[in-house]
C-alpha positions as CSV (number, residue, x, y, z in Angstrom):
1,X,131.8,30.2,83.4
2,X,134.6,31.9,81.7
3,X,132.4,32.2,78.7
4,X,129.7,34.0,80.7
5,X,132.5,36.2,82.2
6,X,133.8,36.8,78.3
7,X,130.1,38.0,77.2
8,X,130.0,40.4,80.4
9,X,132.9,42.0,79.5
10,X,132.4,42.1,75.8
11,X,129.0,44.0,76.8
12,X,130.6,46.2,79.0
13,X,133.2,47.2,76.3
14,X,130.4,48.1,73.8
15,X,128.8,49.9,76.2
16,X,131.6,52.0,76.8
17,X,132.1,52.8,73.3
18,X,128.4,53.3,72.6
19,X,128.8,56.1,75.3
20,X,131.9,57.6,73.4
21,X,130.1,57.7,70.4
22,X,127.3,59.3,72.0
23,X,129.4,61.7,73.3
24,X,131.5,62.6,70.6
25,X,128.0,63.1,68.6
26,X,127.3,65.6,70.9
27,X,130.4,67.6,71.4
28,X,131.0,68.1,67.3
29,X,127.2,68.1,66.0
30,X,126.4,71.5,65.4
31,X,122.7,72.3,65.5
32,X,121.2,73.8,62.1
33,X,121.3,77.2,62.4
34,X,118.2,79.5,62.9
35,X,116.8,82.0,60.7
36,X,115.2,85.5,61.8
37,X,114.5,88.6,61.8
38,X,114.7,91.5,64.5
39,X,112.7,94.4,65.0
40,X,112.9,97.1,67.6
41,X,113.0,100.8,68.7
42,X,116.7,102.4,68.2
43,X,116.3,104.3,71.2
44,X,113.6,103.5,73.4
45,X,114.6,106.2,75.3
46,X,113.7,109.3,73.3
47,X,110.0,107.6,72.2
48,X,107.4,110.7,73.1
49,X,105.3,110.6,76.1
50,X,102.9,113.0,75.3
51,X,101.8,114.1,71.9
52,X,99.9,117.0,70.6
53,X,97.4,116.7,67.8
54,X,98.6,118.5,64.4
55,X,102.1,117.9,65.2
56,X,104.6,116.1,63.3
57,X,106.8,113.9,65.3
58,X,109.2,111.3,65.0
59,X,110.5,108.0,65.8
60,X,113.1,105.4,64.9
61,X,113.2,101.7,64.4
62,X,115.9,99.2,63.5
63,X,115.2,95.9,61.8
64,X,118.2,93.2,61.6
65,X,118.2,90.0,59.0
66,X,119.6,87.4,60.8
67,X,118.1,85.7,57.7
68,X,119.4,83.5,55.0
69,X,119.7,86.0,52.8
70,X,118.7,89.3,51.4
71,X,115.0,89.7,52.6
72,X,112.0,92.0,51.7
73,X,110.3,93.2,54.6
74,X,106.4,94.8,54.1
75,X,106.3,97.2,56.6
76,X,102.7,98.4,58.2
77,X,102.5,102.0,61.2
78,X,98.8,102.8,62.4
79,X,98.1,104.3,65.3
80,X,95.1,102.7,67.1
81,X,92.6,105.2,69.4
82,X,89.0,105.5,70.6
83,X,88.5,102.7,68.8
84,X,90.1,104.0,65.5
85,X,92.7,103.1,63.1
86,X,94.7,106.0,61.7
87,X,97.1,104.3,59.3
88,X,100.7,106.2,59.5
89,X,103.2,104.7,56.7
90,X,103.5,101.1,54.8
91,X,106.3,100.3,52.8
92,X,108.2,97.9,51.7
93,X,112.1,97.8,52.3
94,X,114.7,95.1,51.5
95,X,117.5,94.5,53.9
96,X,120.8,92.5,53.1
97,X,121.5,89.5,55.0
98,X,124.0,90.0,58.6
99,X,122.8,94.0,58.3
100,X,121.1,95.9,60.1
101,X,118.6,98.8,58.8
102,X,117.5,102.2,60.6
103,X,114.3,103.4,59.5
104,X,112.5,107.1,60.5
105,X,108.8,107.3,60.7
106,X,107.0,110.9,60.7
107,X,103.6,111.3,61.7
108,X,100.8,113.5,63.3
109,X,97.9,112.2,64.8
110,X,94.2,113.7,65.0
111,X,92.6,114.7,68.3
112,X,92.7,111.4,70.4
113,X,92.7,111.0,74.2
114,X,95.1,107.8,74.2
115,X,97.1,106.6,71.0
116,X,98.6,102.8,70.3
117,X,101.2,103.8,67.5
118,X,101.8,100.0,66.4
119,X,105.2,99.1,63.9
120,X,105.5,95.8,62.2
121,X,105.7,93.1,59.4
122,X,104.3,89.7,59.3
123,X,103.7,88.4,62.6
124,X,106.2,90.4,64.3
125,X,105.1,94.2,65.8
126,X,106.8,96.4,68.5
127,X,104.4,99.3,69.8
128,X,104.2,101.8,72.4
129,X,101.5,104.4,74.1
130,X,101.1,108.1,73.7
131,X,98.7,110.6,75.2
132,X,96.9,114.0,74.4
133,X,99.0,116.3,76.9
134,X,95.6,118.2,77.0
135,X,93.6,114.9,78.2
136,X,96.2,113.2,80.3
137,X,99.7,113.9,82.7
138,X,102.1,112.5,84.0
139,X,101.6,111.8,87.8
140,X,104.0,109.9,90.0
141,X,101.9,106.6,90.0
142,X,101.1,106.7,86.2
143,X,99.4,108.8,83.9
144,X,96.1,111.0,85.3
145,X,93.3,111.6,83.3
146,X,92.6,115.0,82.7
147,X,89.5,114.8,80.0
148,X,86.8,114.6,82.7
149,X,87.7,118.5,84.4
150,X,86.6,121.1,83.0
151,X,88.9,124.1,83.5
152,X,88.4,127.1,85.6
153,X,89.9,130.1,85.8
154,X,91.6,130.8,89.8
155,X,95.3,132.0,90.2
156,X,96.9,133.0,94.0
157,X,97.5,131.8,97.3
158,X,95.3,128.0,98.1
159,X,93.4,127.9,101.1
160,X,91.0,125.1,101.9
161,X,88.2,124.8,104.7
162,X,87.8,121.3,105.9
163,X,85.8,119.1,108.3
164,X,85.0,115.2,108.8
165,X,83.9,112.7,110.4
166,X,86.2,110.1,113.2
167,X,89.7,112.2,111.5
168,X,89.6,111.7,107.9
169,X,93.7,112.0,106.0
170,X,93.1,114.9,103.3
171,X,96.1,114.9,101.0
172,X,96.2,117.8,98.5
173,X,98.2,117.2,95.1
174,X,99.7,119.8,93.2
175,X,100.0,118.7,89.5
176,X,100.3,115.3,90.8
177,X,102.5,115.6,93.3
178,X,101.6,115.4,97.2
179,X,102.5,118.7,99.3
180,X,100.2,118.9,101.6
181,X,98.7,115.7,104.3
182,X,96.6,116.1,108.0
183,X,93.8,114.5,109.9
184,X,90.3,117.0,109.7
185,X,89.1,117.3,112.9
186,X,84.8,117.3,112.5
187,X,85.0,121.5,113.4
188,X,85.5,123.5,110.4
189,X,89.3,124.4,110.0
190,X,91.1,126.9,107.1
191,X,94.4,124.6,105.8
192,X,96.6,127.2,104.0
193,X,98.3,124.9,101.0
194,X,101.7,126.2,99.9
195,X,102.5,125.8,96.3
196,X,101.1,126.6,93.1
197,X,99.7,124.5,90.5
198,X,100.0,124.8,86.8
199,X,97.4,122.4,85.8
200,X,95.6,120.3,88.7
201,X,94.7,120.3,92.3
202,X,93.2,117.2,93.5
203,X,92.5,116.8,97.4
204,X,92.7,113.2,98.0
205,X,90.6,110.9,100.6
206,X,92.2,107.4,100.6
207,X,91.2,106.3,104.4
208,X,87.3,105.4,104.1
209,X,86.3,103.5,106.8
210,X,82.7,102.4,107.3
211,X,81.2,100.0,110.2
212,X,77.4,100.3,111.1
213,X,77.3,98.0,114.2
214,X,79.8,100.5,116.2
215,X,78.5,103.2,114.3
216,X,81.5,104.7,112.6
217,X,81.0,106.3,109.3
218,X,84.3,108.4,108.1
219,X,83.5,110.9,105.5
220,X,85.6,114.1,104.6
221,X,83.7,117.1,103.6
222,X,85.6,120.5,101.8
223,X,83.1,123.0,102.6
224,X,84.9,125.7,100.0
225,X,88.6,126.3,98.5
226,X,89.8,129.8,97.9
227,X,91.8,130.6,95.3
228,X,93.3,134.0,95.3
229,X,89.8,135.8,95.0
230,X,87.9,132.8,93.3
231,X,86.0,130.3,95.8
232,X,85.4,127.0,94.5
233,X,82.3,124.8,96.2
234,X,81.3,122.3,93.4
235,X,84.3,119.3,92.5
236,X,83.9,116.3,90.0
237,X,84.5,113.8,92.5
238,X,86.6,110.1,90.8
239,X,86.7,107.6,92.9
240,X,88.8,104.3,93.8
241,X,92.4,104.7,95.3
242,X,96.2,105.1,93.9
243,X,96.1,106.1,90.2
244,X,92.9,105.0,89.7
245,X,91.3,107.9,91.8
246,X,92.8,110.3,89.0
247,X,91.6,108.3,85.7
248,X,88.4,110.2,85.3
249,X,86.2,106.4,85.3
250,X,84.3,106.2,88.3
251,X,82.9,109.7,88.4
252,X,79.8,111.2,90.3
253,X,79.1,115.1,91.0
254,X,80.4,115.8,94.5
255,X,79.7,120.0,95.8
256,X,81.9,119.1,99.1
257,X,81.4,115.3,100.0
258,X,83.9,112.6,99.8
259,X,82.1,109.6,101.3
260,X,84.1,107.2,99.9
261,X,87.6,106.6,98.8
262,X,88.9,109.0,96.0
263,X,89.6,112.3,95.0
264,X,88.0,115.4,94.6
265,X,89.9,117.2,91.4
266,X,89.9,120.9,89.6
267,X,91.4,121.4,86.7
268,X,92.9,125.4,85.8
269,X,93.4,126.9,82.6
């Protein structure tokens, strides 16, 4: 008996030293240390929005070695559009280990709707998105399409005569942004629009509604819009809801009829 109670304790006694040694293992083993590199914009901030072809512009990116030891680095900027590559700069640049490097990129881009302007080396790549400021703008959803209007010439005072079916919402967007909302009643009736617009005008109809068995069918209809002394009958009409209804993708012809969900748009000069 006592030598059974002898061998208990002799177990417990290694256990508890095993778990000290486990312990102590853990507290003062230090990991190997990890090796890398970091690459990224020095100011995200101040990356362009909105580019114009033929211009030269500028960016900045930082690349830290964290390595272990001086390292090269091959460095590759493209821009990718429409399906195109237009290559930018390679080089190759060697930074020391624990520093950190700031590198300037100039570059001009060809005529493009949409531009991926990629930065990298090896396997690692930062990018970000610009757009042709005469394709595209900024509205306060996203960026619109512009590419699919064609501009017209109208200037003065916006007036827009309306009419629909079970109270349609017309909204009216100046350059994007909404000043103007009301049920159409299904009699003809002038809105006047305050405001001007630099670029767009897009009267928006984002409360379709359609049931056959009651009969309902809610359509709006913009008979004409008057512009100063320029009346405007025929729209290019893009369809969908939110930013999608300004993305110039689901497109028909439309002279006054918004049957579904979308927005009829103008583009001036």
């Amino acid at each position: 008996m006592e030598e059974d109670e002898s061998l208990y304790n002799a177990m417990i006694i290694a256990l508890i030293i095993g778990i000290i040694i486990v312990i102590l293992t853990l507290i003062f083993m230090r990991p190997p240390p990890e090796y890398f590199s970091e690459l990224y914009y020095t100011n995200h901030t101040l990356l362009p929005r909105f580019v114009e072809p033929g211009r030269i512009y500028s960016f900045d990116f930082t690349i830290a070695n964290h390595e272990n030891g001086t390292k090269e680095y091959d460095i590759l900027v493209f821009a990718e559009h429409e399906n195109h590559i237009t290559k930018i700069s390679s080089f190759n640049a060697s930074v020391e280990k624990g520093r950190k490097q700031v590198f300037r990129i100039e570059y001009t881009l060809p005529e493009y709707t949409k531009a991926k302007i990629q930065t990298g080396f090896g396997s690692q790549e930062i990018h970000f998105f610009v757009y042709n400021p005469d394709k595209a703008m900024q509205y306060p959803e996203g960026i619109a399409s512009i590419a699919c209007l064609k501009p017209i010439n109208a200037e003065g005072s916006i007036t827009i005569r309306a009419r629909g079916t079970y109270e349609p919402i017309m909204k009216v967007r100046l350059d994007g942004k909404e000043v103007f909302s009301a049920a159409v009643p299904n009699i003809s009736t002038d809105y006047i629009i305050n405001g001007t617009a630099e670029k767009t005008m897009d009267i928006v109809f984002d409360n379709d509604l359609f049931n056959q068995s009651a009969g309902i069918d809610r359509n709006l209809y913009i008979e004409h819009v008057s512009i100063g002394n320029t009346t405007i009958r025929d729209f290019v009409f893009d369809g969908q809801t939110g930013i999608k209804a300004f993305d110039c993708e689901w497109l028909r012809n439309s002279t006054n009829a918004a049957t579904s969900n979308g927005a009829l748009r103008m583009r001036f000069r």
